[in-house]
C-alpha positions as CSV (number, residue, x, y, z in Angstrom):
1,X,-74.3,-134.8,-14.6
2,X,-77.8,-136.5,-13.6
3,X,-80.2,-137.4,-16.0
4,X,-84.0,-138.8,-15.3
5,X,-85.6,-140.1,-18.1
6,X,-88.9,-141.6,-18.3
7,X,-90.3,-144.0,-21.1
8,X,-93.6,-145.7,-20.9
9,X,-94.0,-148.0,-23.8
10,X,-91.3,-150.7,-25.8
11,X,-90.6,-148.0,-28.2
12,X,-89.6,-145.4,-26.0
13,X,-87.8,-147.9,-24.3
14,X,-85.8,-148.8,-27.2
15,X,-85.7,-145.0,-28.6
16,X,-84.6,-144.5,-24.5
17,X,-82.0,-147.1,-25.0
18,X,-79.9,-144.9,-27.9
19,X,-80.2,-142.1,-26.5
20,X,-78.3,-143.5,-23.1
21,X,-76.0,-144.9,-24.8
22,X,-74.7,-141.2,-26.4
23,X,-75.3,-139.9,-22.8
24,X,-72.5,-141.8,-21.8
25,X,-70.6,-141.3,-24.7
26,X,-70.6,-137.9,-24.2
27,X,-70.4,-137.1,-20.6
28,X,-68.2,-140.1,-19.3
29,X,-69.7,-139.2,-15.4
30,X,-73.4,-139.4,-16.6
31,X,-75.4,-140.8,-13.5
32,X,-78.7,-142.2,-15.5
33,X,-82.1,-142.7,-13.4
34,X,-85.1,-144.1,-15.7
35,X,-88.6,-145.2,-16.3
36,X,-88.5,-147.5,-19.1
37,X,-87.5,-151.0,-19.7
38,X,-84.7,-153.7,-20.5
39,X,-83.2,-151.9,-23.1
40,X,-82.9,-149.1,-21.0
41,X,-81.3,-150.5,-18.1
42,X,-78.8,-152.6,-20.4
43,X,-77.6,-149.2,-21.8
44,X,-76.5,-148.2,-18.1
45,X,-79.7,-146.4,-16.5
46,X,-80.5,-147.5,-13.3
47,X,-84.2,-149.1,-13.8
48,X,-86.7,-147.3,-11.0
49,X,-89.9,-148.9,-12.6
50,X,-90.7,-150.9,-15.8
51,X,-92.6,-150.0,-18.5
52,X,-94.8,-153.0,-17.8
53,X,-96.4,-151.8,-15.1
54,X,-97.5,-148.9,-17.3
55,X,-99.1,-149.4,-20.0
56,X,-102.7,-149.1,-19.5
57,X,-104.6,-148.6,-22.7
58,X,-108.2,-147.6,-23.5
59,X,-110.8,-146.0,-21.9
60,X,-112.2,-148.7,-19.3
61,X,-108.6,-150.1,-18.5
62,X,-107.2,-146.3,-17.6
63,X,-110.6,-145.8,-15.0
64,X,-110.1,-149.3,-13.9
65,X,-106.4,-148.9,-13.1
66,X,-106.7,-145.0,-12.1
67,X,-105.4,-146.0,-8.7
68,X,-102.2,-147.4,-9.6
69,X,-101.7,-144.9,-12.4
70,X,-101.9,-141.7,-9.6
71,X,-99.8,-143.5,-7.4
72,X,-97.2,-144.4,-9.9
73,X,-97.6,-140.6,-10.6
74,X,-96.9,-139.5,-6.6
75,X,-94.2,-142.2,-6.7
76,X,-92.5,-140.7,-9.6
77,X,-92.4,-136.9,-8.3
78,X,-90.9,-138.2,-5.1
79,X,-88.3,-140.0,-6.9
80,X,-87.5,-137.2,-9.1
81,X,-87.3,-134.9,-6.0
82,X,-85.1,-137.4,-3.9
83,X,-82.6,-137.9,-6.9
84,X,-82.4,-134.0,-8.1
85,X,-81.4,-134.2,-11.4
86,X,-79.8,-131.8,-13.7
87,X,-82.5,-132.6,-16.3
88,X,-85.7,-134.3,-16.7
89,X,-85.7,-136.3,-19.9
90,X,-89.5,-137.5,-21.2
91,X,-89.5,-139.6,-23.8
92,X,-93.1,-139.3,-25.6
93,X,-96.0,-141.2,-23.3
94,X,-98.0,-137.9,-23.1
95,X,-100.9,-138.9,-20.8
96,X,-98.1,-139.3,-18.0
97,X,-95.1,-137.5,-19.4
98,X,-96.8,-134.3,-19.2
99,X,-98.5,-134.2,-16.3
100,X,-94.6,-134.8,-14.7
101,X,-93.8,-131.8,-16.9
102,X,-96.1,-129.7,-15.8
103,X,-94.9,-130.7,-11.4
104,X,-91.3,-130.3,-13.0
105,X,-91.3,-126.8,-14.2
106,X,-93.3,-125.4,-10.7
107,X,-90.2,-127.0,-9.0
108,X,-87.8,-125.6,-11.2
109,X,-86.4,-128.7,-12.9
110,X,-85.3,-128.6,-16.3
111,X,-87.2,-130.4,-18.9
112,X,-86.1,-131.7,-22.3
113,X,-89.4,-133.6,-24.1
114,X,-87.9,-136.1,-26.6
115,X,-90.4,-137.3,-29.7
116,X,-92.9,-134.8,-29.2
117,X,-97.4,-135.8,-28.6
118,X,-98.7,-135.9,-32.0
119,X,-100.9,-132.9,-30.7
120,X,-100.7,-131.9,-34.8
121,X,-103.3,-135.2,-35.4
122,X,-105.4,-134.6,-32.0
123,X,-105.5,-133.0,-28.7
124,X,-104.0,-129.8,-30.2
125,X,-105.3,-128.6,-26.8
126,X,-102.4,-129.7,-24.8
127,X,-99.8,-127.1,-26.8
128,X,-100.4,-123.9,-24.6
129,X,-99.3,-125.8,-21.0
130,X,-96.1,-127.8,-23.2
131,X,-95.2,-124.5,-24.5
132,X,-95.4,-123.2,-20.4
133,X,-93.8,-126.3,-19.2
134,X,-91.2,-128.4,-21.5
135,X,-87.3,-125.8,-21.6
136,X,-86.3,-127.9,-25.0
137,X,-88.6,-129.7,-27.5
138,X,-87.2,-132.4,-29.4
139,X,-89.5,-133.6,-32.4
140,X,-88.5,-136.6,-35.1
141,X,-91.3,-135.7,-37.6
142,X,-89.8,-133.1,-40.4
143,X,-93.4,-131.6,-40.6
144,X,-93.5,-130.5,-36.9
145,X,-91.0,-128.0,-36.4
146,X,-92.9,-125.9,-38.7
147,X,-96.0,-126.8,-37.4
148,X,-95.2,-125.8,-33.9
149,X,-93.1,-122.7,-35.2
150,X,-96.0,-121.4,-37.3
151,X,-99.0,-122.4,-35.9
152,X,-97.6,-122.0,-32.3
153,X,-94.4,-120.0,-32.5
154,X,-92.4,-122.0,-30.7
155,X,-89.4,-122.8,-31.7
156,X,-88.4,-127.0,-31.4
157,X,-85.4,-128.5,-32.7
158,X,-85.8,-131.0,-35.1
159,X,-83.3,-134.3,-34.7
160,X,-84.2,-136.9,-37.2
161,X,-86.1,-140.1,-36.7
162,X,-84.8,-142.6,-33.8
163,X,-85.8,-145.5,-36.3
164,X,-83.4,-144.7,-39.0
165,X,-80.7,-145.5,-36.8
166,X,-82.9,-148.5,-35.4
167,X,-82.9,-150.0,-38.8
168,X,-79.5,-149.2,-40.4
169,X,-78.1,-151.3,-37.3
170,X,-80.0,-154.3,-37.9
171,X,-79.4,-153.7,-42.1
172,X,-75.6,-154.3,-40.5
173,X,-76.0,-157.0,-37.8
174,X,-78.7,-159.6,-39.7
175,X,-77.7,-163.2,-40.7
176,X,-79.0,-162.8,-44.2
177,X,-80.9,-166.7,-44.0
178,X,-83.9,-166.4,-46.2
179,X,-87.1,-166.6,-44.9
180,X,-88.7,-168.7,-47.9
181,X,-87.5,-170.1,-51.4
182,X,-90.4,-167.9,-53.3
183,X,-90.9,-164.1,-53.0
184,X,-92.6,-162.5,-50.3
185,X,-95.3,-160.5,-49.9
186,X,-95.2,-159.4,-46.0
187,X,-98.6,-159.2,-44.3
188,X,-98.3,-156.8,-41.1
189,X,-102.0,-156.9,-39.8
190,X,-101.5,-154.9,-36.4
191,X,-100.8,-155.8,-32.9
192,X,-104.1,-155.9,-31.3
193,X,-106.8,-159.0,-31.6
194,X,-109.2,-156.9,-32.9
195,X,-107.4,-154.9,-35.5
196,X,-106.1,-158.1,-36.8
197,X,-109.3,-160.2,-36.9
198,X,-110.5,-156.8,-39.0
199,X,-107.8,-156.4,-41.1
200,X,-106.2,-159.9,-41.7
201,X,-109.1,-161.9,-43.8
202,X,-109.3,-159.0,-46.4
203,X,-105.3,-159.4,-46.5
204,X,-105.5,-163.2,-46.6
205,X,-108.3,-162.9,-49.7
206,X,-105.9,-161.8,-52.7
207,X,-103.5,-164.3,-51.6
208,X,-105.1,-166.8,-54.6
209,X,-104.5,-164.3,-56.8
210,X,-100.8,-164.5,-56.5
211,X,-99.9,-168.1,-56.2
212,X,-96.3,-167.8,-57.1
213,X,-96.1,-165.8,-53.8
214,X,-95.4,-166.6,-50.4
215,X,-97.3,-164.5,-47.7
216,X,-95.6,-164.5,-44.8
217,X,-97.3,-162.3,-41.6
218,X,-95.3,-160.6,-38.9
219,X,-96.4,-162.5,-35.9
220,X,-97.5,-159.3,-33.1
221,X,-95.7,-159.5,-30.0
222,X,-98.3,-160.7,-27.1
223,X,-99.8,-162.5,-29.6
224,X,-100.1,-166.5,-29.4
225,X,-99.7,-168.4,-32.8
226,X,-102.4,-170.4,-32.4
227,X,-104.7,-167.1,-32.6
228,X,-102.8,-166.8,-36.3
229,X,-103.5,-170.1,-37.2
230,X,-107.3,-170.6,-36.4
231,X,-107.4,-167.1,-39.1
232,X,-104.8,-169.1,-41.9
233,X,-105.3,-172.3,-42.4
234,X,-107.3,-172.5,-45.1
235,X,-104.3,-170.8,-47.4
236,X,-101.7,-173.1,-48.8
237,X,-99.4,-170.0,-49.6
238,X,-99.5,-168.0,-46.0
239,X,-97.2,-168.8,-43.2
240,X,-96.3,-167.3,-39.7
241,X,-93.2,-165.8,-38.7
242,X,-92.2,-164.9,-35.2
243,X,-89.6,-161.9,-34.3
244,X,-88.4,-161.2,-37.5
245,X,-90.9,-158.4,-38.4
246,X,-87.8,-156.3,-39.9
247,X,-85.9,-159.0,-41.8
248,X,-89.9,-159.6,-43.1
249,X,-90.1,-156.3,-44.2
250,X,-86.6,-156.1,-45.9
251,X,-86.8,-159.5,-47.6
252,X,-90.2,-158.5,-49.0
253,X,-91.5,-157.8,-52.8
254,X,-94.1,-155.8,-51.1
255,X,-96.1,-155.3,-48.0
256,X,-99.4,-155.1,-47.3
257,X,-99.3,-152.7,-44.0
258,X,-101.6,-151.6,-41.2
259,X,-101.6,-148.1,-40.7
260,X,-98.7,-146.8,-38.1
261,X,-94.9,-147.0,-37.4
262,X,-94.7,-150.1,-39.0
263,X,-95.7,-148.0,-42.7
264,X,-92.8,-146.2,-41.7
265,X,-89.9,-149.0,-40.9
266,X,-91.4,-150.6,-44.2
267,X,-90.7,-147.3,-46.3
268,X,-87.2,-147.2,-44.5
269,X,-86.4,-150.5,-45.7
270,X,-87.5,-149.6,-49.1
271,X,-90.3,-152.4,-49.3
272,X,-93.3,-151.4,-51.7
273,X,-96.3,-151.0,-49.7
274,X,-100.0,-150.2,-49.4
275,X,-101.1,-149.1,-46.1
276,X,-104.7,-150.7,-44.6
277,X,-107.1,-149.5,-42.2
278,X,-110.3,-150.6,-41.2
279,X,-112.1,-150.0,-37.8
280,X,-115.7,-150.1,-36.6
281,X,-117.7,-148.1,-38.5
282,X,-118.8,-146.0,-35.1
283,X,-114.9,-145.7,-34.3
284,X,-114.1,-144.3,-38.1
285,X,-116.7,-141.6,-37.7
286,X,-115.8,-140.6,-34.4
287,X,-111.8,-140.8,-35.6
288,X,-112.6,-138.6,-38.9
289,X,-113.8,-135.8,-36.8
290,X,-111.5,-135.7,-34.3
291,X,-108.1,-136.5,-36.6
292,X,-107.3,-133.5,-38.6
293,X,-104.5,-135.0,-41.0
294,X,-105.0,-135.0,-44.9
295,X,-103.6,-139.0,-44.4
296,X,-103.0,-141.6,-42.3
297,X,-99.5,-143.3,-43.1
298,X,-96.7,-141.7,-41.9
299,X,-94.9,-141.8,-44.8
300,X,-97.3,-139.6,-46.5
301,X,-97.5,-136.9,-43.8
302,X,-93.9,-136.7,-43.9
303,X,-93.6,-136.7,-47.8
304,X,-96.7,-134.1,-48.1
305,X,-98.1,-136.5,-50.7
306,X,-99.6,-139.5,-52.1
307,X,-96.8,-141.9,-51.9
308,X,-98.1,-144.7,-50.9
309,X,-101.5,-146.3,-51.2
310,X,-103.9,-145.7,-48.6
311,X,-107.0,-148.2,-48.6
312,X,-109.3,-147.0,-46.1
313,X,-112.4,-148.4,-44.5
314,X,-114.9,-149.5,-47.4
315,X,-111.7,-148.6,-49.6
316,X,-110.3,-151.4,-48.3
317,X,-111.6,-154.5,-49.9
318,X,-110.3,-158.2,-52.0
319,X,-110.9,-156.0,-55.2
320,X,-108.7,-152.8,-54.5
321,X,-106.2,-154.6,-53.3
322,X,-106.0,-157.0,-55.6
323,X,-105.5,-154.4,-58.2
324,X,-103.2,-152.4,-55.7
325,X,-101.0,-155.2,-55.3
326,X,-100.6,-156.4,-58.7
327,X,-99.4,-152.6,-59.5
328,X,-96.9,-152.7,-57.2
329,X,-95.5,-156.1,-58.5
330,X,-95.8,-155.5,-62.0
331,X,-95.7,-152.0,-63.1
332,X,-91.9,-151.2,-62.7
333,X,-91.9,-147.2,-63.4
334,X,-94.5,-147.4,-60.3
335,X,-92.0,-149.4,-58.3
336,X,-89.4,-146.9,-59.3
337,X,-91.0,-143.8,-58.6
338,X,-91.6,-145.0,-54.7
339,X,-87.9,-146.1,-54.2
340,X,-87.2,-142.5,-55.4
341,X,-90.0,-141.1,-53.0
342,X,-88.2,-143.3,-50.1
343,X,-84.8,-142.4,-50.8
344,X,-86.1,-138.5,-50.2
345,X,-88.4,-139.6,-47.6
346,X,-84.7,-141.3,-45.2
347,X,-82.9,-138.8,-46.3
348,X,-85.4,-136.1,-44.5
349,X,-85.4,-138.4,-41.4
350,X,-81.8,-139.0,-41.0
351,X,-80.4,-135.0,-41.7
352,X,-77.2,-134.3,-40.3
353,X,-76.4,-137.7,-38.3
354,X,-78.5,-140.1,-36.2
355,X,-81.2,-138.5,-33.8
356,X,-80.3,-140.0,-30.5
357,X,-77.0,-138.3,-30.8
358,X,-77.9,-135.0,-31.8
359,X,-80.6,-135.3,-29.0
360,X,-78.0,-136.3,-26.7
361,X,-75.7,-133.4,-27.2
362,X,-78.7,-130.9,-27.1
363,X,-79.8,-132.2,-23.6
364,X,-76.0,-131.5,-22.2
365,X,-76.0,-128.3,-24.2
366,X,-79.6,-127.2,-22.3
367,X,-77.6,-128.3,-18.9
């Protein structure tokens, strides 16, 4: 059978990747067409255009490039048309994804959507023309089957979290060489310059409180060290580490975390944590009226509780954190009571097997 898949970002990509991978493990003859990346086309897709040449973000970059971004558009239709595929695969990326969706259905291609638009946080707008367009939802978030059943009524199938499976791999491939002498605390301030510079100082500012410590921050990908080291030099007890965010995370006492997947992966690798988020004041306002979630880490969406610290905006200062993190280290029934909270939160994401193949087998079933 043919498959089109189309992934706009490294983690759909890599998310893209596994799911291939079953593809081929369960229909032998799968011819594999993509969007996507080098992960991708290693798996055994044949690469039509790399994610690189996608990812346009913000406001002023989207109007700047909307040229290239409604030809790569045209380009993709026309590809999709000339290859007739059985299915059309998307794989999240919902300001391109489902405007293909939407061309797809009125030409009478199946779709499958896998790791739905967080339309529950914002944009709730966009569920009417999904639910018109898109044969087979596939979400990863426990919450949203029941938030698409019930507020919607539409039924989606539920098939675990792609990064579970991302993360029990590595638990089984890594080297195990430490990455310092003293315990860690992990610092993951972000992947943008400005998030970082925002975020990163308040992190570095309890570091003399724990000198026994060593603070070691995930270096972002894109992101030159010497950027880092203009921001730490002045602490004796902070180093850099490149590509090794994960072993980071799982050789960590505890983790100081900027809100986003990476609160997630953290949790998954059972690494106390306190999620961190500070923005411009004009861009919190606008974001607390137009985000309509009760928090901002993951893990606590998922959970439906307070399970991990949130410190947010003014919240997040040397003082609360200092006090934060000193919990986490010291007070050991706290400490417990998270591990138990994480070893329900994997084993909501991870029910019944590993999501790219139960996603795999429901595309061929759709077929």
């Amino acid at each position: 059978m043919k498959y089109y898949l189309i992934a706009g970002e490294a983690s759909g990509d890599l998310h893209g990747s596994n799911l291939i991978k079953q593809l081929h493990i369960k229909d032998p003859n799968a011819d594999i067409r993509c969007w996507g990346g080098d992960k991708m086309q290693t798996a055994g897709a044949t690469l039509v255009k790399h994610y690189r040449d996608l990812a346009f973000m913000g406001f002023i970059e989207v109007v700047s490039n909307l040229r290239t971004i409604l030809k790569n558009i045209s380009f993709c239709k026309e590809d999709i048309a000339a290859y007739k595929p059985d299915v059309l695969v998307l794989i999240d990326y919902p300001g391109f994804n489902l405007r293909i969706a939407e061309w797809a259905k009125q030409n009478n291609i199946k779709v499958v959507y896998y790791i739905a638009p967080q339309v529950w946080a914002w944009k709730e707008g966009r569920v009417p023309k999904m639910k018109r367009t898109i044969d087979k939802m596939l979400v990863i978030l426990p919450f949203e089957k029941d938030y698409f059943k019930d507020k919607w009524q539409w039924d989606v199938d539920y098939v675990g979290h792609p990064l579970v499976e991302e993360i029990e791999r590595f638990e089984q491939e890594q080297d195990h060489q430490p990455i310092s002498d003293n315990p860690i605390i992990a610092l993951l301030p972000g992947s943008r310059k400005q998030e970082i510079l925002k975020k990163l100082p308040i992190m570095l500012s309890v570091t003399k409180y724990f000198p026994e410590y060593q603070f070691v921050i995930g270096q972002a990908p894109g992101q030159e060290a010497s950027f880092y080291q203009s921001i730490i030099s002045a602490f004796p007890n902070v180093q850099l580490i490149a590509n090794s965010t994960y072993k980071l995370m799982q050789n960590a006492k505890a983790a100081l975390v900027t809100s986003g997947t990476a609160t997630l992966e953290t949790a998954i690798f059972g690494t106390p944590e306190i999620v961190c988020y500070k923005g411009s004041n004009i861009s919190y306002q606008i974001a607390k009226r137009l985000i309509k979630v009760p928090f901002i880490s993951l893990v606590n969406l998922i959970m439906g509780k307070l399970v991990v610290k949130e410190l947010i905006q003014n919240d997040l200062n040397e003082q609360n954190l200092k006090k934060e993190l000193q919990l986490l280290l010291e007070d050991q029934t706290r400490r417990a009571e998270l591990l138990a909270d994480y070893t329900q939160l994997k084993a909501k994401l991870s029910e019944g097997g590993f999501a790219s193949e139960k996603a795999a087998q429901i595309i061929i079933d759709q077929i």
